[in-house]
Structure formats: structure tokens, C-alpha cells
N, CA and C of each residue as an Amber inpcrd file, in Angstrom:
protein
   615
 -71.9770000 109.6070000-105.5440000 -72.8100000 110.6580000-106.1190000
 -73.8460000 110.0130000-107.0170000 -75.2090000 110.4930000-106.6500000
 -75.9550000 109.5980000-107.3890000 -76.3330000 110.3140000-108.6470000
 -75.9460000 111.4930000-109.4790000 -76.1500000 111.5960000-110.6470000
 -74.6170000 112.0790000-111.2710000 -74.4260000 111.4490000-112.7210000
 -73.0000000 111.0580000-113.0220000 -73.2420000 111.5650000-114.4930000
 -72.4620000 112.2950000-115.2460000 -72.6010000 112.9850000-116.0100000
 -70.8980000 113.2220000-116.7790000 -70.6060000 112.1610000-117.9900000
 -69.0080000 112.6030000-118.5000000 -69.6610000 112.3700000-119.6400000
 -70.2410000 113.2220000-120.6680000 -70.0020000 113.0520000-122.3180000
 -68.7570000 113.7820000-122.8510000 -68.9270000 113.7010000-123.9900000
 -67.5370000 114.2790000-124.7100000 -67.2920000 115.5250000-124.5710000
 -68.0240000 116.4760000-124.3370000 -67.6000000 117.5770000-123.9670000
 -66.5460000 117.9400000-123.3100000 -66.8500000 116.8360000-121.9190000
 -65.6870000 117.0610000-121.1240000 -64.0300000 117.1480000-121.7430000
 -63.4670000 116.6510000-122.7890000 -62.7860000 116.2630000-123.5030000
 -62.3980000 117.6460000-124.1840000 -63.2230000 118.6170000-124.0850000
 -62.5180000 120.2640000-124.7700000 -61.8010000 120.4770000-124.0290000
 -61.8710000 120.3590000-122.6590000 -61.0390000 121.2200000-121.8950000
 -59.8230000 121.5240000-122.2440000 -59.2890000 120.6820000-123.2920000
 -57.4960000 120.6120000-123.4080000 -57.6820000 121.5990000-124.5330000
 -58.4730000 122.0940000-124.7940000 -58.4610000 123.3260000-126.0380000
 -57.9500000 124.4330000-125.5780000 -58.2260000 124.1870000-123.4810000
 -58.5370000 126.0750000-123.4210000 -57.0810000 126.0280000-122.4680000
 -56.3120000 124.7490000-122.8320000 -54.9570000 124.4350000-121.5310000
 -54.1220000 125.0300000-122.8840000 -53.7780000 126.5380000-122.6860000
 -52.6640000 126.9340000-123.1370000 -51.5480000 127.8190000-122.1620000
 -50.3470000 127.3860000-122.5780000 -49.2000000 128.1590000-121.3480000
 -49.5380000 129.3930000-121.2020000 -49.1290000 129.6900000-119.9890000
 -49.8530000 131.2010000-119.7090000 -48.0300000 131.9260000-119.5150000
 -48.4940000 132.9990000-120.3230000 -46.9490000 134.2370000-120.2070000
 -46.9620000 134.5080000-119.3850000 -45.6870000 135.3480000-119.0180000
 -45.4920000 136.5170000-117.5440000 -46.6510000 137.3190000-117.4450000
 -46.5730000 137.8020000-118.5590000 -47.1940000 139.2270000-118.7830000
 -49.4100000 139.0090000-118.5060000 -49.4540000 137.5030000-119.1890000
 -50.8080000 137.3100000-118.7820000 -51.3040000 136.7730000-116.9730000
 -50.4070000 136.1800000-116.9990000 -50.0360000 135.8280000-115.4090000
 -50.0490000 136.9160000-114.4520000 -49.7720000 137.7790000-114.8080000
 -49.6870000 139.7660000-114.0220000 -50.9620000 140.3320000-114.4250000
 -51.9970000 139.9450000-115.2810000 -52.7590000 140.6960000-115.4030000
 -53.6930000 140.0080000-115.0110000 -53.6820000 138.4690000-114.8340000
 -54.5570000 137.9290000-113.7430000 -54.6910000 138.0590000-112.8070000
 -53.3290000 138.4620000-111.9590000 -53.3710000 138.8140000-110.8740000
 -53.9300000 140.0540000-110.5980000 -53.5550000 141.0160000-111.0420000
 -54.1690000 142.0420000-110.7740000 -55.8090000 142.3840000-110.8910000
 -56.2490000 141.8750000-111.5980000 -58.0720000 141.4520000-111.8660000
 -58.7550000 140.9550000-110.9600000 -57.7110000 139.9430000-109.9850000
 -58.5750000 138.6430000-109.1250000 -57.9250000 139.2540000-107.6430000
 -57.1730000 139.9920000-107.5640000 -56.8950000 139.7290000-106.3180000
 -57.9880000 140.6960000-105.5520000 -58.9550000 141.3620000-105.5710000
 -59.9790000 141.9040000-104.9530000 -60.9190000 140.9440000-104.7900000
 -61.0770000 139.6100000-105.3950000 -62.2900000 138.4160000-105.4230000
 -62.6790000 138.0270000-104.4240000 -63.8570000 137.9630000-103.8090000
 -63.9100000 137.3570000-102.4860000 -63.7310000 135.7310000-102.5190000
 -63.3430000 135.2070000-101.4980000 -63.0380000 133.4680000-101.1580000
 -64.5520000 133.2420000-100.7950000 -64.3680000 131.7610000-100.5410000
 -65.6790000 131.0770000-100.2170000 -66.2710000 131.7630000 -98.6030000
 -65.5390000 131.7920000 -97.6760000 -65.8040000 132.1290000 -96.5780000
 -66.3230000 134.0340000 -96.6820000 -65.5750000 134.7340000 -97.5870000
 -65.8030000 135.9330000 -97.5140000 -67.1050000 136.2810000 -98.1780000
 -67.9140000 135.6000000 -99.1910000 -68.9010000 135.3500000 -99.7710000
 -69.9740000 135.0810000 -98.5410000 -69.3130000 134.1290000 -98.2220000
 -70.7600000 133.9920000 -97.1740000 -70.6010000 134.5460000 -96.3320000
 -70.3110000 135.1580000 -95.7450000 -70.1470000 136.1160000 -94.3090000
 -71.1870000 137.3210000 -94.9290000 -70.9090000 137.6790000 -96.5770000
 -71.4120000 139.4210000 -97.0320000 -72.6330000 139.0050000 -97.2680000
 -73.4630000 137.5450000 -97.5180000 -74.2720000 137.3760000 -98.0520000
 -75.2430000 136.7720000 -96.1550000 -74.6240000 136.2290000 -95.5620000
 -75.3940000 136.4680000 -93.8650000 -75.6910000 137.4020000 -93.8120000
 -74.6480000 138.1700000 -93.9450000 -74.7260000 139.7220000 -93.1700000
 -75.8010000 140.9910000 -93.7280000 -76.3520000 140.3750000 -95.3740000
 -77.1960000 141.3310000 -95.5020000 -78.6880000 140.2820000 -95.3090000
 -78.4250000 139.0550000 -94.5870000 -79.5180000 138.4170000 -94.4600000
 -80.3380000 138.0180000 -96.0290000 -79.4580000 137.2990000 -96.6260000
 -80.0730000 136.4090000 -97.5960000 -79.7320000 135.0240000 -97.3470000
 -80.6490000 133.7070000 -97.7630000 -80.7570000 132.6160000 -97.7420000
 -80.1680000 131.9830000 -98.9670000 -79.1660000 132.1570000 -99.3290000
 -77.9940000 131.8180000-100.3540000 -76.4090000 131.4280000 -99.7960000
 -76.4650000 130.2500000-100.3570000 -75.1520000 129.8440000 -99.9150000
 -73.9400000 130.5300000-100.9300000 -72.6640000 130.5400000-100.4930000
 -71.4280000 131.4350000-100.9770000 -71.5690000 130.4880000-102.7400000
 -71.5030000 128.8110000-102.7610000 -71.9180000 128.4810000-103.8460000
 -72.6570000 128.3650000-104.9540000 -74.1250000 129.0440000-104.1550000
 -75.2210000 129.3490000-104.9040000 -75.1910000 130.9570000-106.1500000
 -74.6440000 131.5280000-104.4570000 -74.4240000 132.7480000-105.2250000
 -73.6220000 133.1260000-106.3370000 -72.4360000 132.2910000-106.3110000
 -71.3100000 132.1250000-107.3730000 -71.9660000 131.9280000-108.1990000
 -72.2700000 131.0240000-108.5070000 -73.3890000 130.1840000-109.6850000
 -74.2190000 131.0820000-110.1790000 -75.0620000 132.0400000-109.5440000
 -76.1640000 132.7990000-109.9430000 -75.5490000 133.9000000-110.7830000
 -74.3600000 134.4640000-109.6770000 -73.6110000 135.9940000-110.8380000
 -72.9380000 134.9780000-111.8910000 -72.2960000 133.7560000-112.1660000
 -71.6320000 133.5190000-113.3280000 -73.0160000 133.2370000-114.4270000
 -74.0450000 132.6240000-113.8550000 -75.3870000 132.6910000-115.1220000
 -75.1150000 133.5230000-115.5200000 -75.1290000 134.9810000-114.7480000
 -75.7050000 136.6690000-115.0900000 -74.8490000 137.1280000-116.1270000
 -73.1670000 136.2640000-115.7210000 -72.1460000 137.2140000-116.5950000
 -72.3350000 136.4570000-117.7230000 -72.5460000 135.7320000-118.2880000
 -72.8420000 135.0080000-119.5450000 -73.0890000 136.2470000-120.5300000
 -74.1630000 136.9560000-119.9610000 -74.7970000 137.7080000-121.2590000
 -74.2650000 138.9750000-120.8810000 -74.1300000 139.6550000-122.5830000
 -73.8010000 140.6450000-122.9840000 -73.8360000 141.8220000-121.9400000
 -75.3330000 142.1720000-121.5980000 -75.8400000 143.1000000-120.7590000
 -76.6850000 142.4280000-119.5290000 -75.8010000 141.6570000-118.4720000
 -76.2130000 141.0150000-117.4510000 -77.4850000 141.7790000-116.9410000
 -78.4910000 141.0450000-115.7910000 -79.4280000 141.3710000-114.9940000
 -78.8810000 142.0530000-113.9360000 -79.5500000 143.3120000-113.8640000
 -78.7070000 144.3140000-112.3620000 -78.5810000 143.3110000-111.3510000
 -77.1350000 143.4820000-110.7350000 -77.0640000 142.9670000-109.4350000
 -77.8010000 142.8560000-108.3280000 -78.4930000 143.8480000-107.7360000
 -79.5270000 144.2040000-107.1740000 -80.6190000 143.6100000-107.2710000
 -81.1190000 143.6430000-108.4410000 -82.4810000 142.8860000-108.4810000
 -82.3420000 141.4430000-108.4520000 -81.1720000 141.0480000-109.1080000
 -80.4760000 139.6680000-109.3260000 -80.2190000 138.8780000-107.5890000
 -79.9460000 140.0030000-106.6900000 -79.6570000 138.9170000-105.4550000
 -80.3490000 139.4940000-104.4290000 -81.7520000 140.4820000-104.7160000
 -82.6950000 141.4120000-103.8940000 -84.1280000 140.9560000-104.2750000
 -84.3270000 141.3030000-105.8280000 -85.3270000 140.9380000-106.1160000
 -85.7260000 142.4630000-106.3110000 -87.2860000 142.7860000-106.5590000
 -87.6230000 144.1380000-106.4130000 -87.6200000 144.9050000-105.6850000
 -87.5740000 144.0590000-104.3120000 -88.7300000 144.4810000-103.3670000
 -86.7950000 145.3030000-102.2880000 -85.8780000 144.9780000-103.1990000
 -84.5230000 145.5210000-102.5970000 -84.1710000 145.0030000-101.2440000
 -83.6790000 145.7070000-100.1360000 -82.9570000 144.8370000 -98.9090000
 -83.1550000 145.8420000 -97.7300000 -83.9960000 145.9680000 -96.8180000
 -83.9490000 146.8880000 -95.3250000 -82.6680000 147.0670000 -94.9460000
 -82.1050000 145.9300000 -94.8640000 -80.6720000 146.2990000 -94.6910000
 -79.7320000 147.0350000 -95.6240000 -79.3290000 148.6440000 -95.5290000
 -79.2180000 149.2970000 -96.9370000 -77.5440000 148.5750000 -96.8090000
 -76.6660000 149.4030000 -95.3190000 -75.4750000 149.1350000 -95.7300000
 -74.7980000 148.0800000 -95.8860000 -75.1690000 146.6850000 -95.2360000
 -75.0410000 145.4010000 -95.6930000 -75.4030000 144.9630000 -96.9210000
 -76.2990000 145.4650000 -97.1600000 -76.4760000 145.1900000 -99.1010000
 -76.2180000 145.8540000 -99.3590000 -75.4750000 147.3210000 -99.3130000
 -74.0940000 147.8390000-100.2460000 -72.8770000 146.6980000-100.2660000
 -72.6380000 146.7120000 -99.4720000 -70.9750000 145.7540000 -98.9760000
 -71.2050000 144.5810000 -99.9940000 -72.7690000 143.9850000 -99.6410000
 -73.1120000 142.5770000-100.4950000 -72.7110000 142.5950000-101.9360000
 -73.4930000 143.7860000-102.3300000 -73.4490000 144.1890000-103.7400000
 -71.6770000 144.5790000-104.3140000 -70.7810000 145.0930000-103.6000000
 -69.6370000 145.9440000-103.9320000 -68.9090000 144.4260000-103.9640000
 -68.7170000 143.7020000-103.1730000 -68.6050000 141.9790000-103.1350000
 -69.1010000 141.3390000-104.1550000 -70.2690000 142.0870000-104.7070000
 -71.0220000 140.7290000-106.1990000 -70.1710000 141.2620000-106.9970000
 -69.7940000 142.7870000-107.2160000 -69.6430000 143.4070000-108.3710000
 -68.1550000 142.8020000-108.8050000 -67.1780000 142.7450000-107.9340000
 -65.8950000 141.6580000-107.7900000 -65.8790000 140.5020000-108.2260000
 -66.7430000 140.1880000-108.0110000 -66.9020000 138.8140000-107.8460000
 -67.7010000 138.6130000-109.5700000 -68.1290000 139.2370000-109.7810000
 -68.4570000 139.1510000-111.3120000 -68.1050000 139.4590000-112.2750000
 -66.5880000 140.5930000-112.2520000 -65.7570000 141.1110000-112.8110000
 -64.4650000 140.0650000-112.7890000 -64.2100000 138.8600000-111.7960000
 -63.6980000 137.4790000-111.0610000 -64.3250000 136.3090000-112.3630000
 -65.4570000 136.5060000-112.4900000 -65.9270000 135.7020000-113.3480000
 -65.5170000 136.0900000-114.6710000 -65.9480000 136.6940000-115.2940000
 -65.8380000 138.1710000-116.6230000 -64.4530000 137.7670000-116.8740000
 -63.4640000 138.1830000-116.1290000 -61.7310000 137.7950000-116.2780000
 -61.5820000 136.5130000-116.6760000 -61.9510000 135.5640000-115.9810000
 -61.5680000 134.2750000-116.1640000 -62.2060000 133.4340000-117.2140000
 -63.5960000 133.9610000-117.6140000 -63.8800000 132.9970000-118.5210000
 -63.4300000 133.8370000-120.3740000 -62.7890000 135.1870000-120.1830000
 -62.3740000 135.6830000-121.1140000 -60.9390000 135.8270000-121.3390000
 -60.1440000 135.0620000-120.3150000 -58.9640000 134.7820000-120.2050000
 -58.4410000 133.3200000-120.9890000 -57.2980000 133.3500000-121.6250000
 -56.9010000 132.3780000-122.4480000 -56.4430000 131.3840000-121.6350000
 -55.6710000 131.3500000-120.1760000 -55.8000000 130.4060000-119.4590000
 -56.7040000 129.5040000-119.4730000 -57.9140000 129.6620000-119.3730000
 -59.2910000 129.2000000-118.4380000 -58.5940000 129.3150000-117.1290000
 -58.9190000 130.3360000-116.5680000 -58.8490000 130.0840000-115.1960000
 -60.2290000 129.7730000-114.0350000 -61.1100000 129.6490000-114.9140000
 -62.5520000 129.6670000-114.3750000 -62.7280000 128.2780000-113.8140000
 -63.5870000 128.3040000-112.3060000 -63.8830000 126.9770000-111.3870000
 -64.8220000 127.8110000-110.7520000 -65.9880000 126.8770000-110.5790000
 -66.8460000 126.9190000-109.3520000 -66.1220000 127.3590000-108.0830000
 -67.0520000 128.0270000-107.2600000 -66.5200000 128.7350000-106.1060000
 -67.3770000 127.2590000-105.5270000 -66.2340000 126.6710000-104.8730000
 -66.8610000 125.7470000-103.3970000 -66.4800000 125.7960000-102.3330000
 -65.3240000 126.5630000-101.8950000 -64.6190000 126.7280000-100.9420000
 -63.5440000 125.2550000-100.4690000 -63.0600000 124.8420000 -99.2840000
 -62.5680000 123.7400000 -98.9490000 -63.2480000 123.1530000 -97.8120000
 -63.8030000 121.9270000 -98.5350000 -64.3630000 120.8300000 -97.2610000
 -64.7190000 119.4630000 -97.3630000 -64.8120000 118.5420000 -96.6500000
 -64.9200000 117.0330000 -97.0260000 -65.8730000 117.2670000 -98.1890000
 -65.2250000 116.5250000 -98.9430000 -66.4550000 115.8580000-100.3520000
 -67.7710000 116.0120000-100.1740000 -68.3570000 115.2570000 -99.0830000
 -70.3360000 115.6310000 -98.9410000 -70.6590000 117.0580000 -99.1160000
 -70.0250000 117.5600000 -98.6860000 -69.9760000 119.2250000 -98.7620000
 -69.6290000 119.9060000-100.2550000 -68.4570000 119.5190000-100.3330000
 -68.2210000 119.5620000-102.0170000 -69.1930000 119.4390000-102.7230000
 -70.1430000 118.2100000-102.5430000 -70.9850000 117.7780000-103.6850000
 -71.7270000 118.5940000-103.5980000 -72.4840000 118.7350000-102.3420000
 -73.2770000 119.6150000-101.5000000 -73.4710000 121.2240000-102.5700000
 -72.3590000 121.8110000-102.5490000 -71.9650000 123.0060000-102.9750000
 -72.2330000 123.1880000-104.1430000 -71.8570000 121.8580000-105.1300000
 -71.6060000 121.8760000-106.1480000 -73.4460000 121.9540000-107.0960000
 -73.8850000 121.0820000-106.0340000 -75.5540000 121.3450000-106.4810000
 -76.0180000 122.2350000-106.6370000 -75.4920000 122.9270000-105.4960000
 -75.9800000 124.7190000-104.9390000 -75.7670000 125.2330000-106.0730000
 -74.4380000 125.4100000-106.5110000 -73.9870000 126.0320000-107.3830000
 -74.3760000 126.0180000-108.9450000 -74.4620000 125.1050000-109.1890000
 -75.4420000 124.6820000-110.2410000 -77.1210000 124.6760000-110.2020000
 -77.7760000 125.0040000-109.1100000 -78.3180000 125.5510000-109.5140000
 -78.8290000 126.9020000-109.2940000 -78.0550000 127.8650000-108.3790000
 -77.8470000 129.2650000-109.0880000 -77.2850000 129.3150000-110.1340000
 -76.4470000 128.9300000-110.9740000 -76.0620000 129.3080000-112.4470000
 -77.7300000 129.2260000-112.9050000 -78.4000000 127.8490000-113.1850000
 -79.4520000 127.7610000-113.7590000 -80.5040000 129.2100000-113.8480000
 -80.2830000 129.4900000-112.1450000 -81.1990000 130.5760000-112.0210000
 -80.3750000 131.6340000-112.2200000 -79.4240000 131.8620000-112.3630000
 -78.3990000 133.2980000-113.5290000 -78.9760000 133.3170000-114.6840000
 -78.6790000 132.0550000-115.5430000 -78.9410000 132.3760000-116.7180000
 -80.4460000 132.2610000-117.1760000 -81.2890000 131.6260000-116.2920000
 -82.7200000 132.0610000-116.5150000 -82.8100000 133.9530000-116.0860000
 -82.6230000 134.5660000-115.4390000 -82.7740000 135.7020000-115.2580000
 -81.9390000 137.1380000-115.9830000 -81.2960000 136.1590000-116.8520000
 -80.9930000 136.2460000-118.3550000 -81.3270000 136.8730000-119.3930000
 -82.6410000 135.4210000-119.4240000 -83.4790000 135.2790000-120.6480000
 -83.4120000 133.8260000-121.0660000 -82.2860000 133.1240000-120.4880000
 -82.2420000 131.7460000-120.9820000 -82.9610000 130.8440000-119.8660000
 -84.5290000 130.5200000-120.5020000 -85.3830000 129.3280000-119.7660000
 -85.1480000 128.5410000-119.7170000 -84.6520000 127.9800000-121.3790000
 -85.0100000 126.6860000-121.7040000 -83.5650000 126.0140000-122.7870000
 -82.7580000 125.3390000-121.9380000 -81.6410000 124.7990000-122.5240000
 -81.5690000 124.4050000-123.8780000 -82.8830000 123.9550000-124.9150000
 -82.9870000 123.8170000-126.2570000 -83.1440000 124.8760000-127.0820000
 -82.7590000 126.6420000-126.2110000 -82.6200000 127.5470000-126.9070000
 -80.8620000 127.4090000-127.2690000 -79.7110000 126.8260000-126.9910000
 -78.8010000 126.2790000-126.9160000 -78.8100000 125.5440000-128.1340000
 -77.5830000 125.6870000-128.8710000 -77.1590000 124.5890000-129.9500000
 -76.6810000 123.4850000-129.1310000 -76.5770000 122.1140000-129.7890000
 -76.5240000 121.4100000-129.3310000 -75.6880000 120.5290000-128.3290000
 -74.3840000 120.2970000-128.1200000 -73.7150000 119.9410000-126.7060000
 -73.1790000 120.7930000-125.6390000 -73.9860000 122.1680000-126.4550000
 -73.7920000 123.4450000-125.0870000 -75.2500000 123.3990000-124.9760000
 -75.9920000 123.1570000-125.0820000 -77.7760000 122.7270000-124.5340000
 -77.8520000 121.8170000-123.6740000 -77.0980000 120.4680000-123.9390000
 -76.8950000 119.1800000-123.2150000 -76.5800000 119.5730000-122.2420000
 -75.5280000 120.3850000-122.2240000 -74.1630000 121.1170000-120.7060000
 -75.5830000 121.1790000-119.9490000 -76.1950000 122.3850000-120.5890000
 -77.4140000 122.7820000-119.3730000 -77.9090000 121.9490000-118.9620000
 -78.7350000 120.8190000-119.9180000 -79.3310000 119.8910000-118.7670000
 -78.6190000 119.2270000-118.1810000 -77.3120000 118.3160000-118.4780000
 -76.8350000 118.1130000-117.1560000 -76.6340000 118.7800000-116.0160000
 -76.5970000 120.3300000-116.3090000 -76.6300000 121.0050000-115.0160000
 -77.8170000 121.5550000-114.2870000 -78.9590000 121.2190000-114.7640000
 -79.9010000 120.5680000-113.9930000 -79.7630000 119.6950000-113.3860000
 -78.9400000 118.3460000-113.8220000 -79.3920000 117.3140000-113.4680000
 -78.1300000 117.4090000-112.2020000 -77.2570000 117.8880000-112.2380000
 -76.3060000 118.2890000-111.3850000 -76.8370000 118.8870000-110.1670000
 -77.8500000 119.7010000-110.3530000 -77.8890000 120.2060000-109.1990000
 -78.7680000 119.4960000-108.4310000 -79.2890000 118.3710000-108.6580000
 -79.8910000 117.0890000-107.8820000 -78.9930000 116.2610000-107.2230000
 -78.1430000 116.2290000-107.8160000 -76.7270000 115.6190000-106.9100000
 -76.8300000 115.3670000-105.3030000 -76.3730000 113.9290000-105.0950000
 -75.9180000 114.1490000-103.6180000 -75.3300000 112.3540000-103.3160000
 -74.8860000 112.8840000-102.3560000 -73.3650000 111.5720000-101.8090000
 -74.6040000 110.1930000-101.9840000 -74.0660000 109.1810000-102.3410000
 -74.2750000 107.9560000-102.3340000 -73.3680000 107.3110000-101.4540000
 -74.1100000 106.9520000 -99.9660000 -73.2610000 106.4250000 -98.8540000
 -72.8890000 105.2700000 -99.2110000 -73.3010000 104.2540000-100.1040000
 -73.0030000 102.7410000-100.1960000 -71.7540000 102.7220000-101.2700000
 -71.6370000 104.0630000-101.6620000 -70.0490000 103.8890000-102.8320000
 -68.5490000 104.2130000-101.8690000 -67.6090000 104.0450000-103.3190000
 -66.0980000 103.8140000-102.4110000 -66.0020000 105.4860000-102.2960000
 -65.2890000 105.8850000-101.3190000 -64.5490000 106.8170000-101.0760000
 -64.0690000 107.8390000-102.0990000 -62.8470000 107.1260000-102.5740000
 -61.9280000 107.2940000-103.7070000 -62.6260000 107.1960000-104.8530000
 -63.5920000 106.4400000-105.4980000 -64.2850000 106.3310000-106.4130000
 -65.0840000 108.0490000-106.9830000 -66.0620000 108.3460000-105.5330000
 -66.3430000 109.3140000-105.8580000 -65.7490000 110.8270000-105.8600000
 -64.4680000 110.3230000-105.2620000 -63.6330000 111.7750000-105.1720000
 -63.0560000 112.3160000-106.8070000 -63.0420000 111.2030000-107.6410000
 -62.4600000 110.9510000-108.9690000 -63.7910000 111.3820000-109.7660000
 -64.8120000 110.8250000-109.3140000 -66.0670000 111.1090000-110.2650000
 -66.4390000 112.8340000-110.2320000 -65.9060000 113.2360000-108.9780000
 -66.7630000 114.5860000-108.4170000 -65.2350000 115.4930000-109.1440000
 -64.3390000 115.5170000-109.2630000 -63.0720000 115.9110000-109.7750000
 -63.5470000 115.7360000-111.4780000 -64.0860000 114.9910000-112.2100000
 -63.9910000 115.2100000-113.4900000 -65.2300000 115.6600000-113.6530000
 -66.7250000 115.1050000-112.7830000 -67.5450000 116.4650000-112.8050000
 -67.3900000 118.2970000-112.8620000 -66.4170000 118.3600000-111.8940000
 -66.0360000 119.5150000-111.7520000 -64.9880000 120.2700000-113.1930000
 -63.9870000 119.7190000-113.7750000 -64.0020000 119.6730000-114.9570000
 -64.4010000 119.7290000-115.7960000 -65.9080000 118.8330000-116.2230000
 -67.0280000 119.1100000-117.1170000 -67.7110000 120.4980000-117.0680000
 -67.8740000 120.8290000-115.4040000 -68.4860000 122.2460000-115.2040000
 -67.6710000 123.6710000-116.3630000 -66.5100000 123.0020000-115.9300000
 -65.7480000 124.0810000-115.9900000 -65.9260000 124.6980000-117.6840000
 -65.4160000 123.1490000-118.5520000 -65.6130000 123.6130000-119.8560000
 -66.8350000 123.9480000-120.6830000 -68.0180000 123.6270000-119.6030000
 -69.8170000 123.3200000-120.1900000 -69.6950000 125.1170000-119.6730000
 -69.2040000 125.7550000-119.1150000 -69.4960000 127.4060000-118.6570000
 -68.8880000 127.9340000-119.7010000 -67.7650000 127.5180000-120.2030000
 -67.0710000 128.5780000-120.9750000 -67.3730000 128.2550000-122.6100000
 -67.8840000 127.0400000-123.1070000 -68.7630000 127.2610000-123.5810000
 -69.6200000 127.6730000-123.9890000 -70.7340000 127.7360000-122.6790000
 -72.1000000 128.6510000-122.4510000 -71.7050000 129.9850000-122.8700000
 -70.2880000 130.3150000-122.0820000 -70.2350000 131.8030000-121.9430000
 -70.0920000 131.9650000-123.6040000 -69.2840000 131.3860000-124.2990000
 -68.9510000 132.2040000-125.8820000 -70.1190000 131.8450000-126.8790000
 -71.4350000 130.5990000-126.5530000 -72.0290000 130.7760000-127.1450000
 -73.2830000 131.9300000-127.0490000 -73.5870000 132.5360000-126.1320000
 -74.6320000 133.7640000-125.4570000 -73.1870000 134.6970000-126.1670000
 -71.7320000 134.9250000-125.8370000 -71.7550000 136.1410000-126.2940000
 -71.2780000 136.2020000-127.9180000 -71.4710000 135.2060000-128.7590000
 -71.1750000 135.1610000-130.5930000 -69.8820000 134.5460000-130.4100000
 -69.2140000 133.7220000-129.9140000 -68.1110000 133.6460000-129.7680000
 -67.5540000 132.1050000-130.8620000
């Protein structure tokens, strides 16, 4: 992977690793089990004929859920100009709305149960996804209100630009195997705690 990104941040994560009860464990479940998977994402998002991958899109509604009073769904994955296709962009939309209520749960859950949606596939793909995905978040939380990552205090500002710089990402054929499966695994980690972050600093947290 040719852009590589571990500051200390990464290193919160063990803040948000607390045992999870019965009782919170049952109410996760019940929140997530309507969520669409990677494959079910992209099938609703073909089907109303948008040019967004299942990772992109993840990325874009978790920008959105950041803030208080997110950007309508609709305009958020339509634009103004809305979708010819009405009942496929119902289905699309009834799928975001899950899927952002999926987000909403998890990054306000004491678990952390929150991860990038990448679905399962060789690593190039992984990384692949992971770009995508990063940069629909970028374009979530620009459609926000957040342009410019130095509106951010400071190592939740950084998060952002590395996730710019993340979403430039891509396989470096001349590295080991194993090397980058380890690098792209604690990237993915960094994601995780640089969002929930993001998320409590946009909502006063």
C-alpha cells in the first residue's frame, strides 16, 4: 500500500474496548439486524442506477451521520435533480435509512462496534474499497458543512487528512504479501477510532 498512515491516535482504540453485557449485546442485535451487507448495498445502489460503490456509499452516509441534523438522504445520494427511477430509489433510500441508523448505533454504542463496510475479498480489493470508502466519508462530511479538516481540533483534524490521504491508497505490487495485510489491518483500526472520534467531536462529545 503506497500511502501508510499509524500516528498515535491509533492507540485510543483500547479506550472504546469495554466488555459488552447481555443486555447491551441484545440491543445490538436488535438495531443491526435490518443492516444491509456489502453485497446487499450494492445490488440497491445498481438497481437505482447510481455510480457508487457499496464502500463509497458506506463512507458517504457515515460522513452524514456525524452531524447532529444530517444532509437528507435523498439529496445526499440523488443530488437535486432526484432519481427517474422512483421505486428503486425508494428501496435505495429505505436501505440508506438502515444503514445509517447501522452507523448511529454503533458509533453511539459503548462497544465500538463501528468498521468500514468492505465486504469480503482479496486485499487489492480491500484496499480498493477502503479508498472508496474514505473518500465518500470525506464527501459525507463535506455535505455536512465540514470542508476543511482544520475546522477540527487537532488529532481529530489530522484523522481527516489522513483520510484524504487514504483515499489515494492503492496495492504496491513490489511489497510482501503479509506485510501489507498487517499494514491494511491496523489502517483499518486507525479508521475505526479517527470516526468515532470525528463522530463525538461534531456532536459536543
Amino acid at each position: 500500500m503506497t500511502q501508510r498512515s499509524t500516528p498515535d491516535t491509533l492507540l485510543a482504540f483500547r479506550r472504546f474496548a469495554v466488555a459488552p453485557t447481555e443486555a447491551r449485546v441484545d440491543d445490538f442485535l436488535r438495531n443491526t439486524m435490518l443492516a444491509p451487507d456489502y453485497e446487499e448495498l450494492e445490488t440497491a445502489l445498481s438497481a437505482a442506477d447510481l455510480e457508487l460503490s457499496a464502500a463509497e456509499a458506506h463512507g458517504l452516509i457515515t460522513g452524514a451521520a456525524a452531524f447532529p441534523q444530517p444532509p437528507a438522504l435523498a439529496e445526499l445520494l440523488f443530488g437535486r435533480a432526484g432519481s427517474a427511477l422512483v421505486a428503486q430509489a425508494e428501496r435505495l433510500l429505505e436501505t440508506a435509512r438502515a444503514l445509517l441508523e447501522d452507523v448511529r448505533h454503533r458509533l453511539e454504542d459503548t462497544d465500538f462496534g463501528f468498521e468500514p463496510l468492505l465486504g469480503t475479498d482479496e486485499l487489492p480489493a480491500q484496499v480498493e474499497r477502503l479508498a472508496a470508502w474514505s473518500r465518500g466519508y470525506v464527501l459525507g462530511l463535506a455535505a455536512g458543512g465540514l470542508r476543511d479538516p482544520n475546522q477540527l481540533r487537532g488529532d481529530v483534524g489530522e484523522f481527516l487528512f489522513d483520510v484524504i490521504r487514504i483515499g489515494e491508497a492503492e496495492m504496491d505490487d513490489d511489497e510482501d504479501s503479509e506485510r501489507e495485510a498487517c499494514d491494511f489491518a491496523e489502517i483499518v483500526e486507525y479508521m475505526r477510532v479517527g470516526v468515532q472520534l470525528v463522530y463525538e467531536e461534531l456532536r459536543g462529545g
